[in-house]
PDB file of the backbone (N, CA, C, O) and the ligand in Angstrom, with CONECT records:
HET     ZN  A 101       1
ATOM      1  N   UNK A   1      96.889 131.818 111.221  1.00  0.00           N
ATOM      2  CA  UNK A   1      97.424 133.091 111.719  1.00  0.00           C
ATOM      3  C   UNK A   1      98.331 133.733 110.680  1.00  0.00           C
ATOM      4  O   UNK A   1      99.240 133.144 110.094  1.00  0.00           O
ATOM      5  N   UNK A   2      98.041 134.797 110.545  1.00  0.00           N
ATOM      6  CA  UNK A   2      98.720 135.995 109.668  1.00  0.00           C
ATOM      7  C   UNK A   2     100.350 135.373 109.479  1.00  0.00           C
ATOM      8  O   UNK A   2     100.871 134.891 108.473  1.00  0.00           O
ATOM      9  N   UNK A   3     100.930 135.591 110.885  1.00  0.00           N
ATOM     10  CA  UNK A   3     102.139 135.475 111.306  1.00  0.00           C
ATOM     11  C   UNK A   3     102.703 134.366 110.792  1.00  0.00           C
ATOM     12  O   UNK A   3     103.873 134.287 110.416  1.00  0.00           O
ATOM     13  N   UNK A   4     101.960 133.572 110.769  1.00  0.00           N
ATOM     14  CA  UNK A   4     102.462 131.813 110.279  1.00  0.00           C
ATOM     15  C   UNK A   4     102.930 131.623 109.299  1.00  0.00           C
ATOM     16  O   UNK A   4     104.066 131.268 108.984  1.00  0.00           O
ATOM     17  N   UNK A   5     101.460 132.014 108.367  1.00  0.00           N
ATOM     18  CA  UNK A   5     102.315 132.050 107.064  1.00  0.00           C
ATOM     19  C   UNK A   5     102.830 132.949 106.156  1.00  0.00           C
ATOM     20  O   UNK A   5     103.021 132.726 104.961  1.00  0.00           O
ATOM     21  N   UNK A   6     103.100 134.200 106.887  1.00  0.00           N
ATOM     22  CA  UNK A   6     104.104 135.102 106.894  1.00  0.00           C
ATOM     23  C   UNK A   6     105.847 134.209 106.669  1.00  0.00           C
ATOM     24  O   UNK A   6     106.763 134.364 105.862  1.00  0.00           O
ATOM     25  N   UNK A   7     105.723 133.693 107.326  1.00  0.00           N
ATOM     26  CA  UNK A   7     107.073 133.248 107.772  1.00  0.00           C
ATOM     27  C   UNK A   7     107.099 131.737 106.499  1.00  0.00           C
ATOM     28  O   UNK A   7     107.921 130.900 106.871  1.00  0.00           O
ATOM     29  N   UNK A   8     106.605 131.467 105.606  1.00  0.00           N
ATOM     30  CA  UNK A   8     107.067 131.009 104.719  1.00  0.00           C
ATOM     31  C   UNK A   8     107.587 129.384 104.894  1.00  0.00           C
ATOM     32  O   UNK A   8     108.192 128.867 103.955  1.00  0.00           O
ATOM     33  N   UNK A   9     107.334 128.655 106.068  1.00  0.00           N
ATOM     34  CA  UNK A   9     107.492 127.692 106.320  1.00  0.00           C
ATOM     35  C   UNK A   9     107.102 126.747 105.161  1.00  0.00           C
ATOM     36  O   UNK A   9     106.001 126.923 104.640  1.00  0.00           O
ATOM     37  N   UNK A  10     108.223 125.374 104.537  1.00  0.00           N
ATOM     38  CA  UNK A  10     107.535 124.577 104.101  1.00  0.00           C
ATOM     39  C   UNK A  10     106.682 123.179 104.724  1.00  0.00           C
ATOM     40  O   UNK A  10     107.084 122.119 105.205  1.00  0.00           O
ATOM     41  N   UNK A  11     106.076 123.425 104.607  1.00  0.00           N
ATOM     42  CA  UNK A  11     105.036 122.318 105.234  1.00  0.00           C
ATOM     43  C   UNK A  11     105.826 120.837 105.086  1.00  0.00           C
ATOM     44  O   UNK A  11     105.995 120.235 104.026  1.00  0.00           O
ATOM     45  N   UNK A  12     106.233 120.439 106.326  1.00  0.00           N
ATOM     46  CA  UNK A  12     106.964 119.369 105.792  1.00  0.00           C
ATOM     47  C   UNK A  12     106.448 117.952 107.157  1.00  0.00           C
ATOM     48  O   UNK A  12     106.393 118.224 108.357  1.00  0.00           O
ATOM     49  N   UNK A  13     106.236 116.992 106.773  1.00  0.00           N
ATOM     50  CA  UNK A  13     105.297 115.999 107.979  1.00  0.00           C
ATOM     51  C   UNK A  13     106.373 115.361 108.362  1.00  0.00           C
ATOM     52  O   UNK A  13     107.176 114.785 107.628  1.00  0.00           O
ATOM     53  N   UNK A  14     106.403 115.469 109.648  1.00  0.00           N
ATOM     54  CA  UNK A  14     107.435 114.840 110.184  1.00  0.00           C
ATOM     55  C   UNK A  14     106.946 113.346 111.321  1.00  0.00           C
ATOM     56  O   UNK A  14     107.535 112.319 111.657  1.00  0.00           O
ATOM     57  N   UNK A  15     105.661 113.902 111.605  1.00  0.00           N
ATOM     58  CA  UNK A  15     105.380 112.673 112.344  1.00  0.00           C
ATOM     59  C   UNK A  15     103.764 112.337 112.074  1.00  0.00           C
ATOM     60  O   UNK A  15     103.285 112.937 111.111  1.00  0.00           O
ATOM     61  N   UNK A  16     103.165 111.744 112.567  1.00  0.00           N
ATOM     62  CA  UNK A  16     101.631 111.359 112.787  1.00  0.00           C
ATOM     63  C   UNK A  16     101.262 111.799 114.263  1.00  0.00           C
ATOM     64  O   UNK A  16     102.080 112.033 115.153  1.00  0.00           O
ATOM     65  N   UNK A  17      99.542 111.885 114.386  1.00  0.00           N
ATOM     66  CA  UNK A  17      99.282 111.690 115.320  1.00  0.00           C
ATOM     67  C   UNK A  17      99.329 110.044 116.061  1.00  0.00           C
ATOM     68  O   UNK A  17      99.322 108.945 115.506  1.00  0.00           O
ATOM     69  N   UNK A  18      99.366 110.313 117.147  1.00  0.00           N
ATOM     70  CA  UNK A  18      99.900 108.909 117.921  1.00  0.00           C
ATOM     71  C   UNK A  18      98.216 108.247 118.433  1.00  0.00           C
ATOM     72  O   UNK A  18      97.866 107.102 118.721  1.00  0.00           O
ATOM     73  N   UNK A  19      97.605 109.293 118.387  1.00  0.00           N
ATOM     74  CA  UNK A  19      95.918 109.192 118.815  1.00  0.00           C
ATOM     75  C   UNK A  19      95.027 108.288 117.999  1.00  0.00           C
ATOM     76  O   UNK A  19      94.256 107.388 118.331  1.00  0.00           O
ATOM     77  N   UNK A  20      95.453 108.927 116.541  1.00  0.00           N
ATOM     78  CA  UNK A  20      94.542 108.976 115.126  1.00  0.00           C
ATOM     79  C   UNK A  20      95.191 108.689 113.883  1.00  0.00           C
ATOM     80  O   UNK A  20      94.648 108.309 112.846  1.00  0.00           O
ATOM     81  N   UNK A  21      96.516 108.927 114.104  1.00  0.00           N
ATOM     82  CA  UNK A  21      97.180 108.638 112.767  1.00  0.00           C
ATOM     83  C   UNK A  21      97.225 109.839 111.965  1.00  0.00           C
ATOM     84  O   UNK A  21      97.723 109.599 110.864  1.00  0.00           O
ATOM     85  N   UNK A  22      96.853 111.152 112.134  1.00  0.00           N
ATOM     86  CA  UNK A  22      96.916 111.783 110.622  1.00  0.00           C
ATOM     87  C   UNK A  22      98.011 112.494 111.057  1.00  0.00           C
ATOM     88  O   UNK A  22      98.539 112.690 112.152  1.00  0.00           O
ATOM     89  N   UNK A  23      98.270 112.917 109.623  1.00  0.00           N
ATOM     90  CA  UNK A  23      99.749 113.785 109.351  1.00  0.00           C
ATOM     91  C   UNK A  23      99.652 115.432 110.542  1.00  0.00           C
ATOM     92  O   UNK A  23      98.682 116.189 110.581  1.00  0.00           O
ATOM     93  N   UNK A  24     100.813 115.566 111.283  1.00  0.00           N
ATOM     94  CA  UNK A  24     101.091 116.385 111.869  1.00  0.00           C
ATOM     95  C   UNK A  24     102.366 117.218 112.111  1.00  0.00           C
ATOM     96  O   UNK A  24     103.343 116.487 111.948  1.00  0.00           O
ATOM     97  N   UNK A  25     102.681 118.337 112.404  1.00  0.00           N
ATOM     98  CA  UNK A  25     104.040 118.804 112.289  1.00  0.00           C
ATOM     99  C   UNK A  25     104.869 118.478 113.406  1.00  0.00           C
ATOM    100  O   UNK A  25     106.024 118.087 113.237  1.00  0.00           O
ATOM    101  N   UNK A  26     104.235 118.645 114.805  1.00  0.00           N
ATOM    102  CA  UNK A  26     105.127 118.379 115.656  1.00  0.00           C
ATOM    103  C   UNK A  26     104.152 117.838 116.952  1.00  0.00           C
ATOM    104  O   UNK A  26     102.927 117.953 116.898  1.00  0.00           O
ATOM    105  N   UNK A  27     104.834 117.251 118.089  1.00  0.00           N
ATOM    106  CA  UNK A  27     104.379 117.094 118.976  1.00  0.00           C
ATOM    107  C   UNK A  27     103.637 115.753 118.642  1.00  0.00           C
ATOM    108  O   UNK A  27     103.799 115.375 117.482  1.00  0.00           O
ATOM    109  N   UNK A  28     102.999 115.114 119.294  1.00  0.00           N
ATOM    110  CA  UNK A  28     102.581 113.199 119.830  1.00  0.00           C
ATOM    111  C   UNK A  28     101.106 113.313 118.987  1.00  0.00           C
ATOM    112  O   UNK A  28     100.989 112.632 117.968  1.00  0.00           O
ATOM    113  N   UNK A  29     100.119 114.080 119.372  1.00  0.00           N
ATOM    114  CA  UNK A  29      98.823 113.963 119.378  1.00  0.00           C
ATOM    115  C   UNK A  29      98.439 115.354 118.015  1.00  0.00           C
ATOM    116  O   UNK A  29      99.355 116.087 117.643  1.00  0.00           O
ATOM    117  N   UNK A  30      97.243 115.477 117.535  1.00  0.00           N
ATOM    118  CA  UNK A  30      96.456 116.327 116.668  1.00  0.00           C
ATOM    119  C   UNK A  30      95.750 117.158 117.484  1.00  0.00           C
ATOM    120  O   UNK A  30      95.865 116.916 118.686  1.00  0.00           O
ATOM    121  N   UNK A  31      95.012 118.121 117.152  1.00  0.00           N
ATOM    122  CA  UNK A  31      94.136 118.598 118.021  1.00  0.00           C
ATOM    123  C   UNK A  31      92.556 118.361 118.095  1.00  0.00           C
ATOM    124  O   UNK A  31      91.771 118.860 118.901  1.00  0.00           O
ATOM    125  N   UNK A  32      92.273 117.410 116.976  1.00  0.00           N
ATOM    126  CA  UNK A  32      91.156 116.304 117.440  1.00  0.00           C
ATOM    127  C   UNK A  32      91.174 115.370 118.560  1.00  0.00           C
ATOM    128  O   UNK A  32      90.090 115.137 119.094  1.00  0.00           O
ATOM    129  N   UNK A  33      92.216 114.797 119.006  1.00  0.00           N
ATOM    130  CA  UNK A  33      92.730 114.381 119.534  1.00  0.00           C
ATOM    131  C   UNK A  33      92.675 114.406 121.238  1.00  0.00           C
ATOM    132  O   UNK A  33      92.414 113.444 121.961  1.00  0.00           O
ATOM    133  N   UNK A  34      93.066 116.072 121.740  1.00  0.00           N
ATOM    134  CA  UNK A  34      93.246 116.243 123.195  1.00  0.00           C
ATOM    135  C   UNK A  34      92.376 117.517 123.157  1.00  0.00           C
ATOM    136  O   UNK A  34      92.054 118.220 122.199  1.00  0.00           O
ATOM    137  N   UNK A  35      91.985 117.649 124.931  1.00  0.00           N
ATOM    138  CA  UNK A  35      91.297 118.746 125.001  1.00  0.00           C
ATOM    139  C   UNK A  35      91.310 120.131 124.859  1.00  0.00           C
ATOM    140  O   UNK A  35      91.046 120.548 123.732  1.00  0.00           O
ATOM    141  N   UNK A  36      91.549 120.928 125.714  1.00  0.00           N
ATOM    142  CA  UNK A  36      91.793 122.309 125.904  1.00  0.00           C
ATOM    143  C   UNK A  36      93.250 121.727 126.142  1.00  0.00           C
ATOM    144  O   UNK A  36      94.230 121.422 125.461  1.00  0.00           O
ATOM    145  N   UNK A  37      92.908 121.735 127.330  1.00  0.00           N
ATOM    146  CA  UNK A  37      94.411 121.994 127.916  1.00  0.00           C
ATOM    147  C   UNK A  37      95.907 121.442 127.174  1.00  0.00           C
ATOM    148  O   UNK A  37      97.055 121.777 127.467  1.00  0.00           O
ATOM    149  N   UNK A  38      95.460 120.530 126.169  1.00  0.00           N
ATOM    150  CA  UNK A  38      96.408 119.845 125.670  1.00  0.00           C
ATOM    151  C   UNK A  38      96.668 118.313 125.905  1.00  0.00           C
ATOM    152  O   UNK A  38      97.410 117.603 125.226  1.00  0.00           O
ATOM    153  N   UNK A  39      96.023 117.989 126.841  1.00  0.00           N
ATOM    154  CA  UNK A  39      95.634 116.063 127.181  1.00  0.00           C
ATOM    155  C   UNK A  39      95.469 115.529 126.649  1.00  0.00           C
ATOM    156  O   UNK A  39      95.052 116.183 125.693  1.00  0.00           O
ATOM    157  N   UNK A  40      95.442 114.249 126.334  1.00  0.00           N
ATOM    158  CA  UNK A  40      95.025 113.255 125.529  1.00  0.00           C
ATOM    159  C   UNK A  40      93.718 112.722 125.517  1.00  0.00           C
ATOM    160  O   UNK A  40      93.564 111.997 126.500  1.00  0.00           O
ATOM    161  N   UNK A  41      92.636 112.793 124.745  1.00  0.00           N
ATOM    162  CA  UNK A  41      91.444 112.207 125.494  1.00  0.00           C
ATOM    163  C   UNK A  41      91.376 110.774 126.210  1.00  0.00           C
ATOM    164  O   UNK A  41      92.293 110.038 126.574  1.00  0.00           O
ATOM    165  N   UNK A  42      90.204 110.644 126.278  1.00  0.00           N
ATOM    166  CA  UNK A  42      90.176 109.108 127.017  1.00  0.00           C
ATOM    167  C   UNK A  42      89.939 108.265 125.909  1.00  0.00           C
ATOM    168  O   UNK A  42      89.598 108.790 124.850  1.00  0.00           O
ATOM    169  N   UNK A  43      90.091 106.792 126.004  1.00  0.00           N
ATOM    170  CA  UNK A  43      89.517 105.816 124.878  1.00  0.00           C
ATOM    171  C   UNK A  43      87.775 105.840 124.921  1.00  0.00           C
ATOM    172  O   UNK A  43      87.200 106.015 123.847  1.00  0.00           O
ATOM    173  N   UNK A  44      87.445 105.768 125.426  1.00  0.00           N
ATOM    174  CA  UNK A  44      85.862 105.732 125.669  1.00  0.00           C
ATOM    175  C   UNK A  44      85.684 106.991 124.062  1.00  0.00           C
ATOM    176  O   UNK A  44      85.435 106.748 122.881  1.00  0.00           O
ATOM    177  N   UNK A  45      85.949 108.262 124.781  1.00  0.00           N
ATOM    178  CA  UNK A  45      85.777 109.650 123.375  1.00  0.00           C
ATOM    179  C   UNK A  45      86.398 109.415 122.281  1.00  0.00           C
ATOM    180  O   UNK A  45      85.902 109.781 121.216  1.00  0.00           O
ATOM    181  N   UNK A  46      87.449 108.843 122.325  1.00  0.00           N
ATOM    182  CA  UNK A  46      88.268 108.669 120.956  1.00  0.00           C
ATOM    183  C   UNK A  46      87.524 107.769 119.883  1.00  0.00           C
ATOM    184  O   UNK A  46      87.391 107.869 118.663  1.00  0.00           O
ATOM    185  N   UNK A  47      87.049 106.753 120.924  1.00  0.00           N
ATOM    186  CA  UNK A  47      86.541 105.739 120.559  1.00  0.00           C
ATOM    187  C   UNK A  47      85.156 105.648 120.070  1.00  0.00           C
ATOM    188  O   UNK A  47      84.794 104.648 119.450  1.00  0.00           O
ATOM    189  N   UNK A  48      84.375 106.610 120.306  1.00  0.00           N
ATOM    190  CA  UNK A  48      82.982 106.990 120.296  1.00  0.00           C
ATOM    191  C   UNK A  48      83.079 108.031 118.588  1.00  0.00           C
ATOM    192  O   UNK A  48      82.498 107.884 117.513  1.00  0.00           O
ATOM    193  N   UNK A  49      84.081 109.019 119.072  1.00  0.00           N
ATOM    194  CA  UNK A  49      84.227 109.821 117.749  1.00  0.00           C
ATOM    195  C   UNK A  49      84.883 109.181 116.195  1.00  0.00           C
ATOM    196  O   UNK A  49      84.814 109.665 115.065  1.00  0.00           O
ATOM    197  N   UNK A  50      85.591 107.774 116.737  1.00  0.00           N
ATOM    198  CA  UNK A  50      86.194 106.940 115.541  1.00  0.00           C
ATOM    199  C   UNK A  50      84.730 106.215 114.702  1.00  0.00           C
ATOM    200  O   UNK A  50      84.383 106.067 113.531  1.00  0.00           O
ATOM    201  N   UNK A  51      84.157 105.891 116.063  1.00  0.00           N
ATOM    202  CA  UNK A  51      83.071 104.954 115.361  1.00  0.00           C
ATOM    203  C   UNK A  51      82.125 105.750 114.890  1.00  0.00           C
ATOM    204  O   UNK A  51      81.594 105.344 113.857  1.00  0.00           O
ATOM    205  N   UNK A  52      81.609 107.121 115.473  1.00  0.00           N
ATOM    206  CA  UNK A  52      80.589 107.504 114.313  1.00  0.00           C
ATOM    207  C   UNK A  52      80.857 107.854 113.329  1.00  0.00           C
ATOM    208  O   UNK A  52      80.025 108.013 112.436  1.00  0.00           O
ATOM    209  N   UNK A  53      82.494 108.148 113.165  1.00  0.00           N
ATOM    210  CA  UNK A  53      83.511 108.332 111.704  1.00  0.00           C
ATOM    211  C   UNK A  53      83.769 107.224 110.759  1.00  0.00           C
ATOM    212  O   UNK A  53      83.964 107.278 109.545  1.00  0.00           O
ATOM    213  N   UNK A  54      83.727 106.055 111.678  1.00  0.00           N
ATOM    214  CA  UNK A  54      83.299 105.064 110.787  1.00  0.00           C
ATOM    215  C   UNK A  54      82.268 105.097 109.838  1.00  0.00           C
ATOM    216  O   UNK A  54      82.262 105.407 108.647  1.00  0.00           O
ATOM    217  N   UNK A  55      81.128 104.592 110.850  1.00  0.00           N
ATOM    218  CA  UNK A  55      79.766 104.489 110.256  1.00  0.00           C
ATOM    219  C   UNK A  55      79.165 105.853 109.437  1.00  0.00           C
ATOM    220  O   UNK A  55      78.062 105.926 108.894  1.00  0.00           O
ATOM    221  N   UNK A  56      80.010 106.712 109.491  1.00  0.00           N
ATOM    222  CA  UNK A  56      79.760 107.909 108.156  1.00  0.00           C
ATOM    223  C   UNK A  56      80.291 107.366 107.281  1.00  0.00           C
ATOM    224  O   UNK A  56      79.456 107.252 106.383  1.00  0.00           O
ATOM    225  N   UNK A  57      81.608 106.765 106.866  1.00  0.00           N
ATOM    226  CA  UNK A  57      81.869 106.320 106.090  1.00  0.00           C
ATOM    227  C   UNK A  57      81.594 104.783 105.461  1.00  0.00           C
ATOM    228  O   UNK A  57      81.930 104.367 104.352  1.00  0.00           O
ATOM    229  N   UNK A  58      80.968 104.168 106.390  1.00  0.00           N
ATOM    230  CA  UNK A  58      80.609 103.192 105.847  1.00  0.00           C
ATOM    231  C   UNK A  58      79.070 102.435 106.414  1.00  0.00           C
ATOM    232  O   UNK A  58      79.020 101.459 107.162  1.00  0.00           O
ATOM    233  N   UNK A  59      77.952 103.132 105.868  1.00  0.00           N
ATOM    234  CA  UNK A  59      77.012 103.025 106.759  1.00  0.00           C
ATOM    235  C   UNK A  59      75.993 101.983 106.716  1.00  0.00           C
ATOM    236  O   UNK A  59      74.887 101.938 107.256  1.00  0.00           O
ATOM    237  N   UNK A  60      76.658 101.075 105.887  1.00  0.00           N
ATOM    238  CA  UNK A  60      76.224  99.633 105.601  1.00  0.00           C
ATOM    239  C   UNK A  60      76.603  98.963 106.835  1.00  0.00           C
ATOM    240  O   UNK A  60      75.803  98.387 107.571  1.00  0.00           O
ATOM    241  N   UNK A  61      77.341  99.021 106.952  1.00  0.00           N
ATOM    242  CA  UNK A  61      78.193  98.226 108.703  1.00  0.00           C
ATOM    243  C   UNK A  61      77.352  98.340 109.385  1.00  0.00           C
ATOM    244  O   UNK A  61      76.550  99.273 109.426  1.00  0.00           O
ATOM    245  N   UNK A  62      77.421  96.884 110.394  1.00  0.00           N
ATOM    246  CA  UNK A  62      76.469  96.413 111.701  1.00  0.00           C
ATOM    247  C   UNK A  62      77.414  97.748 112.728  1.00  0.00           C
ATOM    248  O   UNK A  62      78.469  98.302 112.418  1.00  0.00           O
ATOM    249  N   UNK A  63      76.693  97.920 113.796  1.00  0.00           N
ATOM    250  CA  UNK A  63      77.321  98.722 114.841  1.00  0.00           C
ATOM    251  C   UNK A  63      78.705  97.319 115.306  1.00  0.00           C
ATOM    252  O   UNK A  63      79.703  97.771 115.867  1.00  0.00           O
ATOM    253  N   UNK A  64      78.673  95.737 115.047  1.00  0.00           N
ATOM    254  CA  UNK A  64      79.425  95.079 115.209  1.00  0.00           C
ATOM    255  C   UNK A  64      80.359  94.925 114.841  1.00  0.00           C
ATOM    256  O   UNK A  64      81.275  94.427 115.496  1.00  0.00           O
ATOM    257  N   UNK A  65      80.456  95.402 113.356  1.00  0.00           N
ATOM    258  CA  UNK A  65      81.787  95.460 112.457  1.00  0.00           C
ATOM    259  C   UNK A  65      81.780  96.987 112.571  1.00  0.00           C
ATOM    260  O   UNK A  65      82.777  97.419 111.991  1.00  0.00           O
ATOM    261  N   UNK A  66      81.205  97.749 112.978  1.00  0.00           N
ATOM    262  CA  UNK A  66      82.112  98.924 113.395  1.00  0.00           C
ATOM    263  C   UNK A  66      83.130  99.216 114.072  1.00  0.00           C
ATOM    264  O   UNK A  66      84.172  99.845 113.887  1.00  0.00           O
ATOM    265  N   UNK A  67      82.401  98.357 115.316  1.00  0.00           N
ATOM    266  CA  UNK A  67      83.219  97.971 116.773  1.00  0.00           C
ATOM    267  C   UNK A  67      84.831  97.678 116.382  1.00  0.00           C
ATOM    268  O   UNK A  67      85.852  98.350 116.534  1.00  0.00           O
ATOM    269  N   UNK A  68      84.531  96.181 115.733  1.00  0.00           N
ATOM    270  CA  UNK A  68      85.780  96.002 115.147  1.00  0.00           C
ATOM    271  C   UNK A  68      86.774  96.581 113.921  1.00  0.00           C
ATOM    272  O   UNK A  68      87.886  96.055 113.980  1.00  0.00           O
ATOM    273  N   UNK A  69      86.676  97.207 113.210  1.00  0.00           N
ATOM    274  CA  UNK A  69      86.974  98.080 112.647  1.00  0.00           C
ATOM    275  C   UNK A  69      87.463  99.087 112.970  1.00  0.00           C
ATOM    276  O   UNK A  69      88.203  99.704 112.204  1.00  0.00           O
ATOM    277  N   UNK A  70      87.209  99.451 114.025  1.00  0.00           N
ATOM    278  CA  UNK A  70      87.844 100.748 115.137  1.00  0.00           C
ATOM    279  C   UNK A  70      88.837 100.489 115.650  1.00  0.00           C
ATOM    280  O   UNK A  70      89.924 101.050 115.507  1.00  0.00           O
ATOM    281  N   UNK A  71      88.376  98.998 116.758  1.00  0.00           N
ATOM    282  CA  UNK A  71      89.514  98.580 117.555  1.00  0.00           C
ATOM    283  C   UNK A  71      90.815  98.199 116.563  1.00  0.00           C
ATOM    284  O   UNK A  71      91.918  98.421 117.062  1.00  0.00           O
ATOM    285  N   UNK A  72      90.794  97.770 115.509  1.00  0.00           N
ATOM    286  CA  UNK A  72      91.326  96.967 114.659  1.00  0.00           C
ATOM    287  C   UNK A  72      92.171  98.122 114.516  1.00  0.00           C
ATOM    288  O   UNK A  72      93.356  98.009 114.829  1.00  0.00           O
ATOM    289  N   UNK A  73      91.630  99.461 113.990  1.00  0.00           N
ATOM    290  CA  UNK A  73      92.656 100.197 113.540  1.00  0.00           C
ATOM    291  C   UNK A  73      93.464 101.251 114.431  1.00  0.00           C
ATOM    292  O   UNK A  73      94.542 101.816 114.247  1.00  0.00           O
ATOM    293  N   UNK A  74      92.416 101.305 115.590  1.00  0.00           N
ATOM    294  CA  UNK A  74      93.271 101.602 116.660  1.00  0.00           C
ATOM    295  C   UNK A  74      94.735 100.435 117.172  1.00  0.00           C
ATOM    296  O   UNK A  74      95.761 100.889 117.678  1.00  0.00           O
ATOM    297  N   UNK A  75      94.591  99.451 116.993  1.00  0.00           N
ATOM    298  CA  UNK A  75      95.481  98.733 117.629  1.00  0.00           C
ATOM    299  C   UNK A  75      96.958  99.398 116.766  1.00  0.00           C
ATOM    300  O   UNK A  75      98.099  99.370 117.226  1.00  0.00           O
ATOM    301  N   UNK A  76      96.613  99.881 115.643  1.00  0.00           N
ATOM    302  CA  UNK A  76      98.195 100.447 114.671  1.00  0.00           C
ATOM    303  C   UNK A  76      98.650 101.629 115.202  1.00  0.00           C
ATOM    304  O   UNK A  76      99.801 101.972 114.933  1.00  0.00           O
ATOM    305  N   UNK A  77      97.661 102.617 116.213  1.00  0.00           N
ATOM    306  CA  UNK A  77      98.501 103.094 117.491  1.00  0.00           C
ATOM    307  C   UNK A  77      99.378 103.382 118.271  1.00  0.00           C
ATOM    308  O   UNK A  77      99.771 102.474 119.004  1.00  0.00           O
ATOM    309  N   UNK A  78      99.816 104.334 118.361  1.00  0.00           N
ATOM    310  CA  UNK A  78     100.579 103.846 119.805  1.00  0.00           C
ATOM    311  C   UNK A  78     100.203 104.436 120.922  1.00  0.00           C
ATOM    312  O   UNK A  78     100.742 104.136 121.987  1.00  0.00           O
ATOM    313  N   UNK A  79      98.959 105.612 120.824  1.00  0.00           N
ATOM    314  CA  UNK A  79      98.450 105.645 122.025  1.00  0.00           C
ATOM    315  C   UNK A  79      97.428 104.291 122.861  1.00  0.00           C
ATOM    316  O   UNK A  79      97.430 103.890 124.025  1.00  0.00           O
ATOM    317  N   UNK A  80      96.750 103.942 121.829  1.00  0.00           N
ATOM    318  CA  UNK A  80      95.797 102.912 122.418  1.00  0.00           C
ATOM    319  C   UNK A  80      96.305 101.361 122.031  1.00  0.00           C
ATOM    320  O   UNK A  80      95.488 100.475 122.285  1.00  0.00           O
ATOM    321  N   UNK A  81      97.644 100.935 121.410  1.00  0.00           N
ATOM    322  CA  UNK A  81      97.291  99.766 121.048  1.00  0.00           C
ATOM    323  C   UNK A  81      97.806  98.828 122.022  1.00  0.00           C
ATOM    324  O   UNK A  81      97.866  97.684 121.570  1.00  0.00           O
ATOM    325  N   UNK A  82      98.233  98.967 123.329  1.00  0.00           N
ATOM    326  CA  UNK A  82      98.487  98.708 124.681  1.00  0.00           C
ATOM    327  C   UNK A  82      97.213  98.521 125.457  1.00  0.00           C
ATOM    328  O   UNK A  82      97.215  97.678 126.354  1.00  0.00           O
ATOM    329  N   UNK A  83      95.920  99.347 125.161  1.00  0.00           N
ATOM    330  CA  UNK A  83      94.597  99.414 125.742  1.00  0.00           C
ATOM    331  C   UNK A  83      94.273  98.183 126.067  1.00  0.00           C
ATOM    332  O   UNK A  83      94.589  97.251 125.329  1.00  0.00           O
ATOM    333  N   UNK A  84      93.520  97.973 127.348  1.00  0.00           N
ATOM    334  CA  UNK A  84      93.061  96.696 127.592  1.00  0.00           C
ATOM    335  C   UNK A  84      91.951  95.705 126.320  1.00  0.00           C
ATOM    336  O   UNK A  84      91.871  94.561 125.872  1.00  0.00           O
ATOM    337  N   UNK A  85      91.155  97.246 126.157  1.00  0.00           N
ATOM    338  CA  UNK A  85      89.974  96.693 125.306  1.00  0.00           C
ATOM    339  C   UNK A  85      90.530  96.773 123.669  1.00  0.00           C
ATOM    340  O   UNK A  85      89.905  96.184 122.787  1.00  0.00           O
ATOM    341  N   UNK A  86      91.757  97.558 123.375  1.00  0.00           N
ATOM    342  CA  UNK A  86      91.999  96.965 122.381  1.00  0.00           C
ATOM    343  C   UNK A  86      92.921  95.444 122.104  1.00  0.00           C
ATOM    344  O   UNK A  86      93.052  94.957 120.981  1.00  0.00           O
ATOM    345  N   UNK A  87      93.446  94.901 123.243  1.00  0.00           N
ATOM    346  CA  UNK A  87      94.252  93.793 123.402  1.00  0.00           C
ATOM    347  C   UNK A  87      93.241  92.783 123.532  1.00  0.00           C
ATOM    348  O   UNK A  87      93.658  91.642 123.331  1.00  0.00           O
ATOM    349  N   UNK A  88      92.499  92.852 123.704  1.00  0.00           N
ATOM    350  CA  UNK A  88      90.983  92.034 124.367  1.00  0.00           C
ATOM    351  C   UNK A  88      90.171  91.781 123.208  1.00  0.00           C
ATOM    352  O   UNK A  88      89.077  91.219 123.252  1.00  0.00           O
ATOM    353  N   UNK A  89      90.840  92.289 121.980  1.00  0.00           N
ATOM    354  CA  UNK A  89      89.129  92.481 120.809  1.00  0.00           C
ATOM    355  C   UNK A  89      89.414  90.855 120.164  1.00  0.00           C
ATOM    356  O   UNK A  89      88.640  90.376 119.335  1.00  0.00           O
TER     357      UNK A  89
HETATM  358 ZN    ZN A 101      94.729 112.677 116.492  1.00  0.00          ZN2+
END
């Protein structure tokens, strides 16, 4: 938006997403992250969109070491690393 960077802000990271981990300015989550409304998705979607982000990046991997690889790095979290199925891996 015009307005935004009108205003000359320095880009400065103050936190992560809590979802995904990447650099964000304010607030818990990214907007990969939650829906419209601003929610958090579910683990099932998060979890579905990590792993085919995986296996883009690494497309030698069994769908098994994907699995784990996901959960693994979800557990550094703090939305999901409480998750049943990530406590469970
Ligand atoms: Zn995120």
């Amino acid at each position: 938006m015009a307005h935004d960077l009108a205003e000359g802000k320095v880009m400065t990271t103050t936190s992560s997403c809590e979802s995904c981990g990447m650099p964000i300015e304010s607030g818990r989550y990214c907007g990969y992250c939650t829906d419209d409304s601003g929610a958090l998705q579910s683990f099932e979607e998060r979890f579905a969109r990590m792993a085919a982000w995986q296996a883009r990046r690494d497309p030698a991997a069994s769908s098994q070491d994907i699995e784990r690889q996901v959960l693994d790095y979800m557990a550094t979290l703090p939305a999901w690393r409480d998750h049943p199925k990530v406590q469970a891996r």
